[in-house]
C-alpha positions as CSV (number, residue, x, y, z in Angstrom):
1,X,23.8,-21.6,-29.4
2,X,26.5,-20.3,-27.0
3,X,25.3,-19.7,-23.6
4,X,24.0,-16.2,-22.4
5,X,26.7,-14.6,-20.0
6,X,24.2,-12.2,-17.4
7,X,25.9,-8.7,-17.5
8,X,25.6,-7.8,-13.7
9,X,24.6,-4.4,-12.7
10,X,21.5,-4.0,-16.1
11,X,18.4,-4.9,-13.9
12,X,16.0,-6.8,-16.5
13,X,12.6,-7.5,-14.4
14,X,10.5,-10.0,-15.2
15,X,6.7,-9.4,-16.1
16,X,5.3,-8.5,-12.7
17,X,8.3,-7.1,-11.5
18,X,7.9,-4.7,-14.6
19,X,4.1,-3.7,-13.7
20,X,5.9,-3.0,-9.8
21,X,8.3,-0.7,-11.7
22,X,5.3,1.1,-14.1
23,X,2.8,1.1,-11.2
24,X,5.7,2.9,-8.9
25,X,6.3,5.1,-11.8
26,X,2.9,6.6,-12.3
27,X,2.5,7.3,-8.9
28,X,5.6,9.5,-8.9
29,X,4.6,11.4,-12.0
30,X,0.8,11.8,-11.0
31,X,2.0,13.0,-7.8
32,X,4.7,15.4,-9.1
33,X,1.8,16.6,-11.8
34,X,-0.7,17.3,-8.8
35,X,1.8,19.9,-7.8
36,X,2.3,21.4,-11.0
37,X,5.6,20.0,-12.0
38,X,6.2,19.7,-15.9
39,X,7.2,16.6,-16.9
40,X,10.5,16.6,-20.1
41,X,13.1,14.4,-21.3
42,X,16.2,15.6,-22.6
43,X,18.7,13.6,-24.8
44,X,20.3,10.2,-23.4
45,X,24.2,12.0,-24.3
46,X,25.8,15.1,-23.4
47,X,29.3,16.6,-24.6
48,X,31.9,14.9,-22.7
49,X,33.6,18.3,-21.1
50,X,30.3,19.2,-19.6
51,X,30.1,15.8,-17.9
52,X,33.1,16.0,-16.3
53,X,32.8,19.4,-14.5
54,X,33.3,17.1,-11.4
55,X,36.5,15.5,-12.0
56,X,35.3,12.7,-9.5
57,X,32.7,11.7,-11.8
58,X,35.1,11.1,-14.3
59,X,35.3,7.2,-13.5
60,X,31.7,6.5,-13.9
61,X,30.9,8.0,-17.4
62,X,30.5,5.8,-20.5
63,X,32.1,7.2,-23.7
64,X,29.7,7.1,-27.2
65,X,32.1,6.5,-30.3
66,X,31.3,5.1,-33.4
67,X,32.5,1.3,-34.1
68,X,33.9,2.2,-37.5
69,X,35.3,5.8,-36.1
70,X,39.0,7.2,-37.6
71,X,41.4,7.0,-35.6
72,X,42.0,11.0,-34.2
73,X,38.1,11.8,-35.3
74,X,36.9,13.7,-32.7
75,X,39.3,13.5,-29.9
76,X,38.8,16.5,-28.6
77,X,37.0,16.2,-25.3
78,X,34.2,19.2,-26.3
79,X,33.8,16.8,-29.5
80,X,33.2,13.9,-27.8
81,X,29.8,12.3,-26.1
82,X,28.9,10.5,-22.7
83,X,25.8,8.8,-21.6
84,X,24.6,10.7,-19.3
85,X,25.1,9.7,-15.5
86,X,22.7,12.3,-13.8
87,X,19.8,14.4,-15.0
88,X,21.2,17.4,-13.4
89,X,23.4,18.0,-16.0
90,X,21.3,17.5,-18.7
91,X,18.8,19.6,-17.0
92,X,21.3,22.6,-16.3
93,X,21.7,22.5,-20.2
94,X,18.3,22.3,-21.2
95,X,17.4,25.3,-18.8
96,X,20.1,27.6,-20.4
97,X,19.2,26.6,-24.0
98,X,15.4,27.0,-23.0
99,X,15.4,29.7,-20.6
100,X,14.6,32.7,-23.2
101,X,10.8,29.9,-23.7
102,X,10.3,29.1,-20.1
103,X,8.3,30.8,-17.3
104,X,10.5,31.1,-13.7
105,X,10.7,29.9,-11.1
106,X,10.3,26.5,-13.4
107,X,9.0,23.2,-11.9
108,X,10.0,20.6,-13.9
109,X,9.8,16.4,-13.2
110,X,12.2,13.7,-15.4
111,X,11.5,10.2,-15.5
112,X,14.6,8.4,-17.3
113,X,17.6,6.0,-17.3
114,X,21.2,7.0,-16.4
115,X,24.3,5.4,-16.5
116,X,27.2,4.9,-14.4
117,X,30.4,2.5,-14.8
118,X,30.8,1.6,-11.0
119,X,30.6,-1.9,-9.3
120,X,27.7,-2.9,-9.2
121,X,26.2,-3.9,-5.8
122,X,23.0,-4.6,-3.8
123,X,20.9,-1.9,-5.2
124,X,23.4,-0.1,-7.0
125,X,23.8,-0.5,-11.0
126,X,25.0,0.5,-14.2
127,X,21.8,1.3,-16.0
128,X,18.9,2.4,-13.7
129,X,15.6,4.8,-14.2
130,X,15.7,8.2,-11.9
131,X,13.1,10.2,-11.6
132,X,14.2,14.0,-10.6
133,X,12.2,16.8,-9.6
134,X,13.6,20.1,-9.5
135,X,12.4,24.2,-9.3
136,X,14.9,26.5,-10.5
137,X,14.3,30.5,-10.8
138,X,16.1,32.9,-13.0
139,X,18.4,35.2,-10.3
140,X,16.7,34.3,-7.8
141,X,14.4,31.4,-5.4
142,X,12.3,31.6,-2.4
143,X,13.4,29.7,-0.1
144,X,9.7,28.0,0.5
145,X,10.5,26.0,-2.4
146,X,13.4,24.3,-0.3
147,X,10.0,23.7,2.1
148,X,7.8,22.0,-0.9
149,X,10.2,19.9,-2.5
150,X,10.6,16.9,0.6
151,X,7.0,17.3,1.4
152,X,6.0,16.6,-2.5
153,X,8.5,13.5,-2.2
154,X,7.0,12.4,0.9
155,X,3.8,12.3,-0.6
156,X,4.8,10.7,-3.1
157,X,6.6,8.0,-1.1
158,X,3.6,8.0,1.3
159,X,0.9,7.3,-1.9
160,X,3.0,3.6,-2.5
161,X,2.7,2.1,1.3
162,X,-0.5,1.2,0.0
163,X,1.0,-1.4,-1.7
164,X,3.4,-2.8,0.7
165,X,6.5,-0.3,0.1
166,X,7.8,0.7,3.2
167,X,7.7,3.5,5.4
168,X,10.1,6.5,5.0
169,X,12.2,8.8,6.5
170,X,13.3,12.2,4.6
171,X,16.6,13.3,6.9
172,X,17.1,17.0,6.0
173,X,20.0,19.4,7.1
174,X,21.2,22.6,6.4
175,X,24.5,23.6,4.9
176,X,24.4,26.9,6.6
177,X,23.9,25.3,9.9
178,X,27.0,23.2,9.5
179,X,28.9,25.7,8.0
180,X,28.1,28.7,10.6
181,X,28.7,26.5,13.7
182,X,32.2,25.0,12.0
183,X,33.2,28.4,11.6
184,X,32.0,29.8,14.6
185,X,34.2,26.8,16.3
186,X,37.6,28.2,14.7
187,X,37.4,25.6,11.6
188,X,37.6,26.9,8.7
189,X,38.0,24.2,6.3
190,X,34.5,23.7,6.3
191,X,34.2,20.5,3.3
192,X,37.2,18.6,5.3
193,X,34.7,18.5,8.3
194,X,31.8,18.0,6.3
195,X,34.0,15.0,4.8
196,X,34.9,13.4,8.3
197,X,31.3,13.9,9.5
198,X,30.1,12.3,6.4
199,X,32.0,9.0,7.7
200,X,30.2,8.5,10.7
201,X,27.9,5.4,9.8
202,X,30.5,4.0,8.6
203,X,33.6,4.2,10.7
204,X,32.0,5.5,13.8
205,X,32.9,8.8,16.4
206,X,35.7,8.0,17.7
207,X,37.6,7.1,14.3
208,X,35.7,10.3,13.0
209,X,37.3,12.3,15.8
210,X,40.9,11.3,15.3
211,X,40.6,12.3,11.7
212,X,39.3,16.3,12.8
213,X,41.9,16.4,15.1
214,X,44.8,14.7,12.6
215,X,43.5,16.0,9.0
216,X,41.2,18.9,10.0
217,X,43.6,20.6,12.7
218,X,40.8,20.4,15.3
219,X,41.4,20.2,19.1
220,X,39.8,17.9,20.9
221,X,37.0,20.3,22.2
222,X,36.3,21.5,19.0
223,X,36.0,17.5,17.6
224,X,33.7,16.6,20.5
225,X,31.6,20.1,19.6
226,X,31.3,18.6,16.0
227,X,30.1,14.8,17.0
228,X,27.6,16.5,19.5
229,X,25.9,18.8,16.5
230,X,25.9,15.8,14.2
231,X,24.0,13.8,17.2
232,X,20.8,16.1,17.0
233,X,17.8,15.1,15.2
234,X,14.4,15.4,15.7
235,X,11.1,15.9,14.2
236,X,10.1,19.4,16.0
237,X,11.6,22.5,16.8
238,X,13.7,21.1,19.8
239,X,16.2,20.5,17.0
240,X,17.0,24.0,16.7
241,X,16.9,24.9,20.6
242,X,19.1,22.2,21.1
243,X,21.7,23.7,18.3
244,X,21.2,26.9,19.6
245,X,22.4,25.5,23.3
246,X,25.2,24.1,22.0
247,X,26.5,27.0,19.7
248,X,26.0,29.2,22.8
249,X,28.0,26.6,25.2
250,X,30.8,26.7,22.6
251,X,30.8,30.1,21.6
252,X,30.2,29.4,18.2
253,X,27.2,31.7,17.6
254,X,26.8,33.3,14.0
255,X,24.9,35.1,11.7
256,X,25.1,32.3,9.4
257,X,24.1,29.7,11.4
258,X,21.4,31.6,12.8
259,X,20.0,32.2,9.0
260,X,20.3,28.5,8.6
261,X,18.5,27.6,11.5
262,X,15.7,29.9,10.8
263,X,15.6,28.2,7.8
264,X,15.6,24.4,9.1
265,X,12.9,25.3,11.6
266,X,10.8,26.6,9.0
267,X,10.9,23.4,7.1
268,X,10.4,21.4,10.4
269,X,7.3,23.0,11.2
270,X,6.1,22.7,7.9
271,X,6.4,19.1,8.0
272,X,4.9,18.1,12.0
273,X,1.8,20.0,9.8
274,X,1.6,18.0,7.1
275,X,3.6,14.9,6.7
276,X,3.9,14.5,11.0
277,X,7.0,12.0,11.9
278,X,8.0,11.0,7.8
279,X,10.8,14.4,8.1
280,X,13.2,14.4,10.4
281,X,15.8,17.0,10.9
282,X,19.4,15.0,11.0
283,X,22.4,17.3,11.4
284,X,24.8,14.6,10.7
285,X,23.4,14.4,7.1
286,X,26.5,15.7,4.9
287,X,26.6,14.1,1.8
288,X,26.5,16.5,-1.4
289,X,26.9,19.6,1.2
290,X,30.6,20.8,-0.5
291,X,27.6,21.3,-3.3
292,X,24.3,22.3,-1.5
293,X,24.2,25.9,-0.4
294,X,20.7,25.5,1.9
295,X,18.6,22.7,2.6
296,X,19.7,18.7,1.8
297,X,18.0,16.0,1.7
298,X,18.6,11.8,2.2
299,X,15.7,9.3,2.0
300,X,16.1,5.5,3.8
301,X,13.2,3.1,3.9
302,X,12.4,2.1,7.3
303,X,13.7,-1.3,8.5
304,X,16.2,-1.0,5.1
305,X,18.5,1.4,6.1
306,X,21.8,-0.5,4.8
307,X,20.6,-0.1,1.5
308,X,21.6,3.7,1.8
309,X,19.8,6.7,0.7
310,X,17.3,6.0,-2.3
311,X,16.7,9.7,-2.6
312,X,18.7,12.9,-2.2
313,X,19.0,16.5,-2.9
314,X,19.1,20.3,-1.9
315,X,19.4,23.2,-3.0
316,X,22.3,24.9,-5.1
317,X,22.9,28.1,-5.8
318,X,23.8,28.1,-9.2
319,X,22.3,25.2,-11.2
320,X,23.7,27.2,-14.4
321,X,24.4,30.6,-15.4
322,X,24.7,32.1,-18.6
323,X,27.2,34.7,-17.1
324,X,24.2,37.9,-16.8
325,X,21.9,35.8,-15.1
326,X,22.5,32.9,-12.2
327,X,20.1,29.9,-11.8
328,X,19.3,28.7,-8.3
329,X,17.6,25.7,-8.0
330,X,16.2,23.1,-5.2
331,X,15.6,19.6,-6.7
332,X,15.6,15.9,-5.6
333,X,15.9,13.0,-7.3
334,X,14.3,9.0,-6.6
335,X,16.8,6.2,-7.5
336,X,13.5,4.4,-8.9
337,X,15.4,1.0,-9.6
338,X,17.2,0.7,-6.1
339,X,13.6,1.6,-4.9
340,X,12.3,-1.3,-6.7
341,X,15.0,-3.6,-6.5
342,X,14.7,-3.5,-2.6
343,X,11.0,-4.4,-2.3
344,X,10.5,-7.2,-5.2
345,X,14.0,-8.6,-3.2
346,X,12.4,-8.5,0.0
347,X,9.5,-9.9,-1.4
348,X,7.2,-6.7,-0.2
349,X,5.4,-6.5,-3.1
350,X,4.5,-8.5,-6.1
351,X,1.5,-8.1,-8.6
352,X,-1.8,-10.1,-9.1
353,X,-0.6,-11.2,-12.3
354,X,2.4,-10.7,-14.9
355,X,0.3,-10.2,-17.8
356,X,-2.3,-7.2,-18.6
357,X,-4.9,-9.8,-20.5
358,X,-8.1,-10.0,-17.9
359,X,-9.6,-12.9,-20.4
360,X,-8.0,-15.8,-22.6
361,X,-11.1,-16.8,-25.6
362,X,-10.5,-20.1,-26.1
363,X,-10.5,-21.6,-29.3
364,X,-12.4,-24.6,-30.6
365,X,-10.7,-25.8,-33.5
366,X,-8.9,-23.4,-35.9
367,X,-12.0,-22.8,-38.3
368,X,-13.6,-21.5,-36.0
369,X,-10.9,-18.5,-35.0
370,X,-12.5,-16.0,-36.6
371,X,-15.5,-16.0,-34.3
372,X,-13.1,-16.2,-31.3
373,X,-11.4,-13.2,-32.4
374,X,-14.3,-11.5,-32.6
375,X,-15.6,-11.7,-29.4
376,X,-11.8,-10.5,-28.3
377,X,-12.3,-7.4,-30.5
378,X,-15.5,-6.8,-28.8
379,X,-14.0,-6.8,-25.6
380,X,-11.2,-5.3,-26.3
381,X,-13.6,-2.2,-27.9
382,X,-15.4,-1.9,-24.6
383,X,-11.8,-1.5,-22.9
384,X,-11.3,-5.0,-21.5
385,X,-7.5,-6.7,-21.8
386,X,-8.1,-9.8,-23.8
387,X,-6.0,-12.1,-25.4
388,X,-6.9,-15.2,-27.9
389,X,-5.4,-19.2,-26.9
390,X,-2.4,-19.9,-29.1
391,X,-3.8,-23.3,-30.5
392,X,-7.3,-25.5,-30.6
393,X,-5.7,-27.5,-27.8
394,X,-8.3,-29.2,-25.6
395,X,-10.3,-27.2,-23.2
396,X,-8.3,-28.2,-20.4
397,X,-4.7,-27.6,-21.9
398,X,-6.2,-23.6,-22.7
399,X,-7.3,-23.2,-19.2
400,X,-3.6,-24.4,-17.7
401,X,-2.1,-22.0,-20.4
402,X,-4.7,-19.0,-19.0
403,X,-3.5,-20.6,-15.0
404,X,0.3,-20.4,-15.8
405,X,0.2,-16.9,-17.1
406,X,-2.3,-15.8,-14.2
407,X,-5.3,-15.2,-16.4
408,X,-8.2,-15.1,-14.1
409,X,-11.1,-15.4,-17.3
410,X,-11.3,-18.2,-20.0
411,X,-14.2,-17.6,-23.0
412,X,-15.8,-20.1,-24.6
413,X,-18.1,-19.5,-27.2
414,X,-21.2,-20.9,-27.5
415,X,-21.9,-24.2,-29.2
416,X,-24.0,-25.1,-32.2
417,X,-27.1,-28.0,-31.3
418,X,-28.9,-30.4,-33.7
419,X,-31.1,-27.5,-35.2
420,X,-28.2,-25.2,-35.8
421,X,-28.7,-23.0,-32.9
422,X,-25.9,-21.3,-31.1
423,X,-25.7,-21.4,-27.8
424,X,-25.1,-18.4,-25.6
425,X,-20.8,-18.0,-24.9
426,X,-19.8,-18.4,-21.1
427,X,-16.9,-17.3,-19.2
428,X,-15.4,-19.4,-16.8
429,X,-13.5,-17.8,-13.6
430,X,-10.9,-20.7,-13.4
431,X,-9.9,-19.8,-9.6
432,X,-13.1,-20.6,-8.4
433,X,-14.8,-22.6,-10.9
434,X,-17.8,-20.6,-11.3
435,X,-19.0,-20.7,-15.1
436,X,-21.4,-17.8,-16.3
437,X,-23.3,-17.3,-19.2
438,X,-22.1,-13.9,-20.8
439,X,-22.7,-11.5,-24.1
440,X,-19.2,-9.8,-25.2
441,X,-21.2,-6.7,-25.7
442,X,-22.3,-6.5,-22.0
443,X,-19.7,-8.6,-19.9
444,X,-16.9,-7.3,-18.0
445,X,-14.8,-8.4,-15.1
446,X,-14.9,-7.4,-11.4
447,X,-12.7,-3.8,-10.9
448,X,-10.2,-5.8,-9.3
449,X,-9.5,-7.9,-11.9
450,X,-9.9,-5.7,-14.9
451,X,-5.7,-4.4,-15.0
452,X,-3.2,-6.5,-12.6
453,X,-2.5,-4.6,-9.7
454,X,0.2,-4.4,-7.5
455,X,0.0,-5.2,-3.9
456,X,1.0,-6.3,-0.7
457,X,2.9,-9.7,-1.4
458,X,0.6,-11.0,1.4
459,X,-2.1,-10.4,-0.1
């Protein structure tokens, strides 16, 4: 057999790393059902014209054609499909096909895989589960919702530092902000600053400002006035008295960035009450903004920030439209595998065992399966994982299989004496030895050990 070539950039876990991913999983969609969001899947494909909208995305979409197809069948880009690189999309469709059968404002959670044909790279793939939460209104949204949505998240986040996942920080900005103080400088293309300011991690200020002053037209007052906004952050309503100050020093007062600020503050006093130091307001935070109309979000783990943003969003002020009506929306969405490609990497977390069988029966000799099958079925009726050894190997070669697939619970049934009389069975915990007599009718491990669980990797 030729030998398997990996294809970088399709994570495959392994067992445990698997239960990480499903235990990571459920605590997003419990949490996101807790707060009334609806959970749907929409189809893996979508016309190819409607994925490319964004011309920039046009790079990172897989095509769908047939092996066998005719050459000139379906050329037509509305005839053609994609795999679907977002669930925004997707969703936007599914709202306007579905919006004369759903009740607005609509809280909807998706749990899927995307796709996306760019290098792949520490934490960054080809194939990789998302998990989106959005709320989108027909003609209208309160802007509370822009409030809810990062506190949701961060509760969400918050439930899995239980088992070792980091801390987080949700970084949140507001286009209007940016876009009333640009314009109250004199700068009026608005996205080419937000596109400099965007670069600031990576190239640093002073690069930053040689490209407002050569490609945005900027003086150098008005560059200096833009790195100074993008220096404020904060998790209390300083933030916005210090953006206030400096709008005033600059005369770049607005109406606009006043509304925006209003707005900001709201969401940062919401979150000192209720998720205290996990939101922090970041003005410099620009990505997605030439899209945003309000609020954006960007989510880093604590002590990872070089693995980017694993979460991100904001609001938009038209999700879709049908051309009577106009669908805001305010949504943010968990890159699930970067998530869980970072901590199994790091070695944060791990799980107590790769396999979901509590017990292995052991067998005695191959006549006698039937009766160790039976006692599995009994368990297994009274909810406990069990599985049944492979082969009538000796005792001991059954307990190493149970050790090397982290089985804590082998079975042995109970033997037959002189006068015919069974013994009772007994279940042996092989980690520490201890050897009980037990009835499959009445036995059951501790709570601990009755799923795997994920935890701490120290532990």
């Amino acid at each position: 057999m030729a030998r398997v070539t990996p294809l970088s950039g399709f994570p495959e876990w392994l067992p445990d790393g698997r239960i990480v991913e499903q235990h990571v999983l459920d605590v997003l969609r419990r949490t996101f059902e807790l707060h009334g969001f609806a959970g749907i899947e929409t189809r893996a494909v979508e016309p190819l014209d409607q994925l490319l909208r964004k011309g920039e995305t046009s790079k990172e979409v897989y095509v769908l054609r047939r092996l066998q197809e005719e050459p000139g069948e379906d050329d037509r880009r509305d005839k053609q499909l994609g795999l679907h690189f977002d669930l925004t999309v997707p969703f936007a469709r599914y709202v306007l096909e579905n919006a004369g059968r759903l009740t607005f404002p609509f809280k909807r959670y998706q749990i899927q895989k995307v796709w996306r044909g760019e290098r792949p790279q520490d934490g960054r793939f080809r194939e990789f589960a998302q998990a989106d939460i959005d709320v989108v209104g027909a003609g209208e949204l309160p802007y509370h919702f822009e409030v809810e949505l990062p506190l949701v998240m961060a509760e969400a986040l918050g439930a899995l530092r239980e088992i070792g996942v980091p801390e987080v920080r949700i970084l949140v900005n507001n286009r209007k902000v940016a876009e009333g103080f640009y314009r109250g400088l004199g700068l009026n293309d608005v996205e080419g600053v937000l596109r400099q300011i965007d670069k600031l991690d990576k190239i640093g200020a002073a690069k930053v400002a040689e490209l407002l002053v050569a490609e945005q037209g900027a003086d150098v007052e008005q560059a200096a006035a833009c790195l100074e906004l993008a220096s404020i952050h904060g998790e209390d309503l300083s933030v916005i008295d210090r953006v206030r100050e400096l709008a005033g020093r600059h005369g770049a007062v607005t109406e606009l960035l006043e509304t925006g600020l209003t707005e900001l503050g709201a969401l940062v006093e919401a979150a000192a009450r209720r998720a205290p130091g996990v939101v922090v307001a970041d003005l410099k935070i620009a990505r997605g903004l030439d899209y945003y109309t309000g609020s954006v979000y960007e989510t880093v783990l604590v002590g990872h920030e070089q693995l980017g943003s694993i979460c991100s969003g904001g609001r938009y002020d038209t999700l879709a439209s049908d051309g009577k009506v106009t669908y805001p929306g305010v949504g943010l969405s968990i890159g699930v595998s970067r998530l869980v490609s970072r901590v199994l990497s790091a070695g944060l977390v791990g799980a107590t065992r790769g396999v979901p069988a509590a017990v292995l029966v052991a067998v005695d000799d191959e006549a006698s399966r039937d009766r160790s099958d039976a006692v599995a079925a009994a368990l297994r009726a009274r909810g406990v994982p069990t599985d049944v050894a492979p082969t009538a190997a000796r005792f001991g070669k059954q307990i190493r299989y149970a050790d090397r697939r982290g089985i804590p619970f082998v079975w042995f049934l109970g033997s037959e004496d002189e006068d015919g009389v069974v013994g009772p069975d007994q279940v042996k915990d092989i980690r520490s030895g201890e050897q009980v007599d037990a009835d499959a009718a009445a036995w059951e491990p501790s709570p601990g050990d009755l799923w795997p669980r994920v935890v701490p990797a120290a532990d």
